[in-house]
C-alpha positions in Angstrom: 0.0 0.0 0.0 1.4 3.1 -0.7 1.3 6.0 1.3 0.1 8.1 -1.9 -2.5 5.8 -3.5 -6.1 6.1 -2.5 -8.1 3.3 -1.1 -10.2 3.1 -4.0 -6.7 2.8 -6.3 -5.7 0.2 -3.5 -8.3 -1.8 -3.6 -8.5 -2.0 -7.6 -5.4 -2.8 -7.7 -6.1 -5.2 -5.1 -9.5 -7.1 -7.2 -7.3 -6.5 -10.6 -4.5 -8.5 -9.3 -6.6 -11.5 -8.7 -6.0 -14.4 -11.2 -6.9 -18.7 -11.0 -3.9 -19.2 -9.5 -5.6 -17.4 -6.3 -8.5 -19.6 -6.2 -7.4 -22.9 -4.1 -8.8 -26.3 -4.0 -11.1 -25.3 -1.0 -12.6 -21.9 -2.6 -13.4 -23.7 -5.6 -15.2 -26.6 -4.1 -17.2 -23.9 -2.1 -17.8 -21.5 -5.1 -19.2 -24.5 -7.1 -21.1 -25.6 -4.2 -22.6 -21.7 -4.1 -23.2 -22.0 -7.4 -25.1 -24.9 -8.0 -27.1 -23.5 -4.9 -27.4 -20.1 -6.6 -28.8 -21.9 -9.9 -31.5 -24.5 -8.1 -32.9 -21.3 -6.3 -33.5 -19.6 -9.4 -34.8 -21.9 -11.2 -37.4 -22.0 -8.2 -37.9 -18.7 -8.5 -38.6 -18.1 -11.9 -42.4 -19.3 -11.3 -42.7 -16.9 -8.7 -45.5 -13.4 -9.1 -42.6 -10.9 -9.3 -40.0 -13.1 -11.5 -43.1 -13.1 -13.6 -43.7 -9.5 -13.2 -40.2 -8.7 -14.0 -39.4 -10.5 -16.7 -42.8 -9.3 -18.7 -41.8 -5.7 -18.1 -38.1 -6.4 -19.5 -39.8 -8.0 -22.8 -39.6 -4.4 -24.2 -36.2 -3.9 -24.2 -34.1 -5.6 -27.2 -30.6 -5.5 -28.7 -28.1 -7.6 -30.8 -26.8 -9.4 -27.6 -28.9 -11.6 -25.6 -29.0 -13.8 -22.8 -30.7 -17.1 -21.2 -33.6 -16.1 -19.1 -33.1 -18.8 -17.0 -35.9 -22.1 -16.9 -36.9 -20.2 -20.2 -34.7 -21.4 -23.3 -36.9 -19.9 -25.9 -36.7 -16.5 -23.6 -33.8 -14.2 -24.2 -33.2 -10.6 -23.1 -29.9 -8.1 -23.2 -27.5 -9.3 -20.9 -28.6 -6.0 -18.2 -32.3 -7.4 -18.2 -31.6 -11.5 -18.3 -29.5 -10.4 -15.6 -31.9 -8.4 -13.2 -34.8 -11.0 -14.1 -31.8 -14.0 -13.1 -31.7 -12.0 -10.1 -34.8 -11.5 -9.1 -35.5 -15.4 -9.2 -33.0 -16.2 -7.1 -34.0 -13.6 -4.5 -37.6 -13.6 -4.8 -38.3 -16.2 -2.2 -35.3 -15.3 0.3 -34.1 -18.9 0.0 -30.6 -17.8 -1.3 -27.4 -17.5 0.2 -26.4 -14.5 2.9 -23.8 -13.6 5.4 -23.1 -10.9 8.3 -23.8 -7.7 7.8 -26.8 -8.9 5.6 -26.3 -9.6 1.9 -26.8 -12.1 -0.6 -23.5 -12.6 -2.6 -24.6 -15.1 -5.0 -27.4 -13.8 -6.0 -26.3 -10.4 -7.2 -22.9 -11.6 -8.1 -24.2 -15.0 -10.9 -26.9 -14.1 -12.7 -24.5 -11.1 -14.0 -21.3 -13.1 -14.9 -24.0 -15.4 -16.5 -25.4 -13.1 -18.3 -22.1 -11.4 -19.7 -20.6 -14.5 -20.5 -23.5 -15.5 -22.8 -23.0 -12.1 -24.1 -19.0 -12.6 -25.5 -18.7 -13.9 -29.4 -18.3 -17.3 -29.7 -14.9 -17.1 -30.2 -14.2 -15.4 -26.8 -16.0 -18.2 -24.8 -15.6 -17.8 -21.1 -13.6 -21.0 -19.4 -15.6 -23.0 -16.5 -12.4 -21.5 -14.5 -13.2 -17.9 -15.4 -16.4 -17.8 -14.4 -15.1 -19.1 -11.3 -12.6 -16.2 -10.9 -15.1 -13.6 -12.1 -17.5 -15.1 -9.2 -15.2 -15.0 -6.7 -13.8 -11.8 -7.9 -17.4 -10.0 -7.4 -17.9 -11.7 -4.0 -14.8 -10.7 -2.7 -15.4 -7.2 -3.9 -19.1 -7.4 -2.3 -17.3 -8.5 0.9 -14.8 -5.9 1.1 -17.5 -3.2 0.3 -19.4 -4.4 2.7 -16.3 -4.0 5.6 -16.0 -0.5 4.2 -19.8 0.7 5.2 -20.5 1.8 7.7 -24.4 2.0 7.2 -24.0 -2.2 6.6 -22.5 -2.7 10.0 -26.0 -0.7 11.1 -28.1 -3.3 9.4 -28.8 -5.6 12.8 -29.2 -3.0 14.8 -31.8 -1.2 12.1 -34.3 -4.5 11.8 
């Protein structure tokens, strides 16, 4: 850390730094775990009122690039929408994964790498092992938000 770098330079530097070779044997078996978790409590949630709701009012955006709306295969939306409908199912009945102060990593973090990765050219396919990165990249950058607020450290005390 340098005396003369901001904490918002650190910490890029920080998440941009991270590569495969950071994930170990142990984080992998737990992201995959979190995964497969993620996906069976969206597919649960896509037959929900507001995944419903949702994903009708995101029918009237369009573009070029498209991604899976998930339990749907015939259903594609631009990757922003698939993923905010994605996202919506897995939170829509509270059944996904959270931590202290409250959050809900994987459900903000995989219908958006998801989404993005259906979104690359074919030629530019995304490894299994990227996605991993990329999810543990934007769970680790959730958690360290999350030690920066101090409004999230007010969350228990609020409810």
């Amino acid at each position: 850390f340098s005396p003369f770098q901001t904490i918002t330079a650190n910490f890029a530097n920080v998440i941009h730094g991270l590569n495969a070779n950071h994930l170990t044997d142990q984080v992998i078996q737990r992201s995959k775990r979190m995964i497969l978790d993620t996906l069976g409590v969206g597919l649960l949630g896509t037959s929900t009122e507001v995944c419903h709701k949702v994903a009708q009012y995101s029918k009237i955006y369009s573009s070029d690039t498209s991604s899976t709306i998930w339990g749907h295969l015939d259903f594609r939306l631009p990757p922003l929408y698939a993923a905010f409908v994605n996202g919506v199912a897995v939170h829509s009945m509270d059944f996904d994964d959270t931590w202290h102060p409250a959050t809900h990593p994987s459900g903000a973090v995989l219908p958006a790498i998801i989404a993005l990765s259906e979104a690359f050219p074919q030629k530019k396919k995304v490894s299994g092992l990227d996605l991993l990165l990329a999810f543990n990249v934007g769970i680790e950058v959730q958690g360290r938000l999350l030690r920066f607020s101090s409004e999230a450290r007010n969350i228990p005390k609020r409810y």
